[in-house]
C-alpha positions in Angstrom: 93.4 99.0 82.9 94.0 102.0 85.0 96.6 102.0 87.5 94.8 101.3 90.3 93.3 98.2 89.5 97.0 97.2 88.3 98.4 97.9 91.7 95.7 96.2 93.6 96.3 93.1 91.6 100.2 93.3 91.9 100.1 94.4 95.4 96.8 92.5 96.8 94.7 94.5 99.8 95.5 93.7 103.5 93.8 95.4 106.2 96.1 94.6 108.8 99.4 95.4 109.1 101.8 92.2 107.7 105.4 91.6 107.0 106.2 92.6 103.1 108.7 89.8 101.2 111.5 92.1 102.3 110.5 92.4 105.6 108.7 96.0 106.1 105.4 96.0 108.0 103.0 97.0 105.6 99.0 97.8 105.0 96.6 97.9 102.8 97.5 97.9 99.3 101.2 97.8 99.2 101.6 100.8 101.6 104.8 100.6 103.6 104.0 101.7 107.1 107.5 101.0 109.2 111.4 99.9 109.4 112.8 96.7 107.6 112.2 94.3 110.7 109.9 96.2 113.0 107.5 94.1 115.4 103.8 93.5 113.6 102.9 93.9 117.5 103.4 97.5 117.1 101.0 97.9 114.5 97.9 97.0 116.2 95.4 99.0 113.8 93.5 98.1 110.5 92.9 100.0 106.8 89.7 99.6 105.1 89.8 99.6 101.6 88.5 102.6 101.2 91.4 104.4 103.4 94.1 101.8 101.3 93.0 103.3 97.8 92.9 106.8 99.3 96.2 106.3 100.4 97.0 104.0 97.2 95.8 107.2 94.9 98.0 110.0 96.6 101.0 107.9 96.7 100.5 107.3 92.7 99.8 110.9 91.9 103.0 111.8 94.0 104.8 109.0 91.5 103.0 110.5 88.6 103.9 113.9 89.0 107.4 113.0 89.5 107.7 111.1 86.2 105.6 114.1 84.4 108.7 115.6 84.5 110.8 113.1 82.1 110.0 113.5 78.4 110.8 110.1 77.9 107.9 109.8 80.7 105.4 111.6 78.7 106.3 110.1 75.3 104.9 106.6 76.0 101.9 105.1 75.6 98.7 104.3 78.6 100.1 100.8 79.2 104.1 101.1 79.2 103.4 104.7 81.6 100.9 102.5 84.1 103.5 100.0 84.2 106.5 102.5 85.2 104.1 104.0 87.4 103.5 100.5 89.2 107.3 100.3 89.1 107.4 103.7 90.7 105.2 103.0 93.3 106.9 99.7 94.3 110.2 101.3 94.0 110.0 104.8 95.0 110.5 107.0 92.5 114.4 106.9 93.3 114.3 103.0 92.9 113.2 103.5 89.4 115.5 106.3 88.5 117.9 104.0 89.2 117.2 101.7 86.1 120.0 104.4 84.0 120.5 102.0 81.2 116.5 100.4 80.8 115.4 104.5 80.8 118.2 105.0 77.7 116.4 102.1 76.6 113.1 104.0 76.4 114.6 107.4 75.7 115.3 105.7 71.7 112.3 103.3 72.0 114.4 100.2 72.4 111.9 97.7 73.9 114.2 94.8 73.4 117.0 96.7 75.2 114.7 97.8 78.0 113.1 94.8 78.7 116.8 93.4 78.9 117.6 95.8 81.3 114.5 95.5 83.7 115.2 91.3 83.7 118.9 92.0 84.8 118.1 93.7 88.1 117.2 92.6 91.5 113.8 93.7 91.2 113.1 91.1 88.4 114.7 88.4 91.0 112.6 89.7 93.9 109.2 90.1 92.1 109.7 87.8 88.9 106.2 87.1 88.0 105.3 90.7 88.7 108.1 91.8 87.1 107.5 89.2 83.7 104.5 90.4 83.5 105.6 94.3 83.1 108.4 93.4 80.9 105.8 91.8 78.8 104.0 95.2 78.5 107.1 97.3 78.1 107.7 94.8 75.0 104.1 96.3 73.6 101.5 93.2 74.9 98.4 95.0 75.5 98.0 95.9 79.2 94.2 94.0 79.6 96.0 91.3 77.7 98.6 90.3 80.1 96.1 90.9 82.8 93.0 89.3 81.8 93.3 86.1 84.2 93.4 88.1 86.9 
C-alpha cells in the first residue's frame, strides 16, 4: 500500500472545509487550512479530489524528504517508512521528531520498545485506532494486512 492510499484511509476526503477532532478547519484529505478554532464560515470554498491529492502528494514529498535525511529513516523497510511518513504528515515533521525515545527505539531495531513508546503518547490517545493500527506495522504486520478491511 503506498502512502497515499494509507493517508486517504486514515485521513478520509472532505471537499469542504470541516472542523478537525482538535478543532482546525480543515480540507480535503487531512489538509489543515486555518487556526485552532477559526469560524468554518470563513472558509466558504471546496477541494476536489484531484486538488486534495495534489496537495496530499506535496505535503508527503515535503515529509519524505525531511526524513531522507535520518539513517534510521532510510534503514527501514516500505511499510514501517509509509507508516512514519503517515505519522509525519499528521504530525508535522516536528511532531514526529518529538518521539526521542520511540526513534532510539528504531535506531537498534527495537520494535517492542518502539511500539511502547508510540502507545505512551498523546497521539495514541487522540488517534487510538489510527494509531493501533501503525503500531501494529511498526511491530512488522504486513502493511495490506492491517489494512485489508478497509
Amino acid at each position: 500500500m503506498n502512502i497515499n492510499r494509507l493517508l486517504e484511509i486514515e485521513e478520509g476526503y472532505r471537499a469542504k472545509p470541516y472542523l478537525d477532532s482538535l478543532g482546525f478547519p480543515t480540507v480535503g484529505i487531512g489538509k489543515r487550512i486555518g487556526p485552532k478554532g477559526a469560524d468554518l464560515s470563513d472558509y466558504q470554498f471546496a477541494v476536489s479530489k484531484s486538488i486534495a491529492y495534489a496537495w496530499l502528494e506535496e505535503e508527503v514529498e515535503i515529509v519524505e524528504h525531511a526524513l531522507n535525511s535520518y539513517r534510521w529513516f532510510n534503514k527501514l523497510d516500505d511499510d514501517r517508512k509509509t507508516i512514519l511518513l503517515s505519522m509525519g504528515y499528521q504530525l508535522g515533521v516536528a511532531g514526529l521528531l518529538g518521539f526521542k525515545r520511540m526513534i532510539e527505539a528504531i535506531e537498534i531495531e527495537d520494535w517492542e520498545w518502539a511500539a511502547y513508546e508510540a502507545k505512551d503518547s498523546l497521539w495514541y490517545k487522540q488517534t487510538a485506532h489510527r494509531a493501533a493500527r501503525h503500531v501494529a506495522v511498526m511491530l512488522g504486520h504486513s502493511i495490506d494486512t492491517v489494512y485489508r478491511n478497509f
